[in-house]
VOPAKE-727292 format. One record per residue (C-alpha): residue in three letters; x, y, z. Coordinates in steps of 0.25 Angstrom, whole numbers, plus 5000, padded with zeros to 4 digits. Last residue first. Example, Ala and Ser with C-alpha at 12.3 -4.5 7.8 and 13.67 -1.06 7.14 Angstrom:
BEGIN
SER505549965029;ALA504949825031;
END
This chain:
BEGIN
UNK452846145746;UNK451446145750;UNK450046205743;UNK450646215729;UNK450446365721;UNK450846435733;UNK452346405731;UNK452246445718;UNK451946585720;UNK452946605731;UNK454046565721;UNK453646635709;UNK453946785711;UNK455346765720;UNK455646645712;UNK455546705700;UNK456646825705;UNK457446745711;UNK457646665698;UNK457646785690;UNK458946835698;UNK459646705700;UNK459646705684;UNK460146825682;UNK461146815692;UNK461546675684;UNK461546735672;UNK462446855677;UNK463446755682;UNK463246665668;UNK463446805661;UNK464746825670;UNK465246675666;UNK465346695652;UNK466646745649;UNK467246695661;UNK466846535655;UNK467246565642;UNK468846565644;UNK468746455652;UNK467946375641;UNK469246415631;UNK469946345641;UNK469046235642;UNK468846205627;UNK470346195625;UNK470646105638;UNK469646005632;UNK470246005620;UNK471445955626;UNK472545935615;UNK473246065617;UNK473946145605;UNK473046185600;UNK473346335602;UNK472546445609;UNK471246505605;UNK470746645602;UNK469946705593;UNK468746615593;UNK468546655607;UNK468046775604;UNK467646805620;UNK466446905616;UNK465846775611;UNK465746715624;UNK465246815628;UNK464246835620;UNK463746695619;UNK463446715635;UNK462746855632;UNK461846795623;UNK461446675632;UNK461046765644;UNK459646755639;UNK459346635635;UNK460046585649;UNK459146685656;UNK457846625649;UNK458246475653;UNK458646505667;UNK457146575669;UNK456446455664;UNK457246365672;UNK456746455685;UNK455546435678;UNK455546305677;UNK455746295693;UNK454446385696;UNK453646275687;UNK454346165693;UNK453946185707;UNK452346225703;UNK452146075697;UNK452946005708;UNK452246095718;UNK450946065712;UNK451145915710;UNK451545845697;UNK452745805698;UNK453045785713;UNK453345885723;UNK454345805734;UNK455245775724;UNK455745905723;UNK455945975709;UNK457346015706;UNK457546075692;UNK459146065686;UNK459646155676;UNK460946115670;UNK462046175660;UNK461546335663;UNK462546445656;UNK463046325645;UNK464046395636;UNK464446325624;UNK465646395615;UNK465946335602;UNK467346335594;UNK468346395604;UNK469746395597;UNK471146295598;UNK472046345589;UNK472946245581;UNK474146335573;UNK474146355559;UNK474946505558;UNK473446555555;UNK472946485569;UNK472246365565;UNK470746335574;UNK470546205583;UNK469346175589;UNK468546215603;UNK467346205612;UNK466946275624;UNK465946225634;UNK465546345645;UNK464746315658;UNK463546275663;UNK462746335677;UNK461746255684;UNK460346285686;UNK459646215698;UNK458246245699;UNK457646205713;UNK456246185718;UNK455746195733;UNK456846255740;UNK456846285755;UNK458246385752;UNK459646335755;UNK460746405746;UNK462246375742;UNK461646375729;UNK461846235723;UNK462046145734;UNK460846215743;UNK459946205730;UNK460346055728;UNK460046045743;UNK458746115740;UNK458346025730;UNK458545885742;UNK457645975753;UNK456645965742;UNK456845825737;UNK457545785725;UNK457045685713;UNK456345805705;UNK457545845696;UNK457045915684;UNK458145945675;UNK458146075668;UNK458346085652;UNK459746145649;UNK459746295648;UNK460346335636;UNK461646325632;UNK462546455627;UNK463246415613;UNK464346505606;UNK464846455594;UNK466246485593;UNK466946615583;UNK467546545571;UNK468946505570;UNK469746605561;UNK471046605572;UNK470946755578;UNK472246755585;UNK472446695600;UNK472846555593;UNK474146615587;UNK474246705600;UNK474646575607;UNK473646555619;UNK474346475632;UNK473646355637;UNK473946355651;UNK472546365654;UNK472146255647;UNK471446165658;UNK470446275661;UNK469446205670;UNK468046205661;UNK466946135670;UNK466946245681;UNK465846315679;UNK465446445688;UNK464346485694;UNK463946335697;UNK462746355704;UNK462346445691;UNK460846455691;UNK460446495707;UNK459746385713;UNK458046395711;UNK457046405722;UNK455646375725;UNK455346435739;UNK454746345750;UNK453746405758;
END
């Protein structure tokens, strides 16, 4: 028998997209005082609409599985969900004495940035393992989609608890770019032990589908 598996959530545990190219910048006390700027908007993305890729064979998805995970199993199906990462953007605020602060406007936080569907080509569209395949696949989306709603409070929070319209640093540098990543650095810890939870969460419902629905669907087609 072939099982129907699914690669654990975050295959990228941990974004690298924001490199801290400001870490020298030094943060005067002017700009650590509160500075009147309103507190950022805090948005947590939702899971993005999964791709259905049905172009690759069987022994091609598990190599994607193999890639991704570390792990070889006889899979039939795969859904790939990879992590996102923090977006930070800034403006300018006047420190009482007139100086240029540089402070966090809006906070985007994307736990899930793509969800990928593999289907073999060998079960075209249409036919009972096709049809049985990608019932027990979106559901495996179904179940990323109710964790991300869930666990979306707690990442607003914390970003929140970090209060970052009270502290800046001075404008006093021309690369915005470096602004938004530096204050994304400061983000990303903040946030990254709910993802780890999310991601455990996540593994756990998963196995815990698979181990009550995979048997089931295998019997519903008379070879795999």
């Amino acid at each position: 028998m072939l099982p129907i598996a699914i690669a654990p959530a975050f295959a990228q545990r941990t974004p690298q997209a924001y490199s801290v190219r400001a870490a020298t910048l030094a943060i005067p006390n002017v700009c650590g005082e509160p500075l009147g700027a309103a507190e950022p908007s805090i948005t947590v993305g939702q899971l993005p609409e999964p791709e259905y890729v049905h172009t690759l064979s069987k022994g091609e998805i598990r190599s994607v599985e193999s890639e991704a995970t570390g792990l070889s199993h006889e899979t039939v199906g795969l859904t790939h969900i990879v992590t996102g990462g923090v977006e930070v953007r800034t403006i300018e605020a006047l420190a009482r004495n007139g100086t240029r602060c540089v402070v966090v406007e809006a906070v985007k936080i994307f736990p899930m940035k793509r969800v990928t569907v593999y289907m073999p080509r060998e079960y075209p569209r249409g036919s009972c393992n096709y049809d049985v395949l990608k019932r027990h696949e979106d559901e495996h989306v179904a179940i990323a989609r109710r964790l991300l709603a869930e666990y979306a409070p707690r990442f607003a929070a914390a970003v929140r608890d970090l209060r970052l319209e009270s502290h800046g640093f001075a404008a006093w540098v021309d690369d915005e770019n470096a602004s938004n990543e530096r204050f994304a650095s400061e983000v990303q810890p903040a946030v990254q032990t709910i993802l780890d939870e999310l991601q455990s969460a996540m593994n756990a419902r998963n196995r815990a589908f698979d181990a009550r629905d995979t048997e089931r669907a295998l019997r519903e087609c008379p070879f795999w």
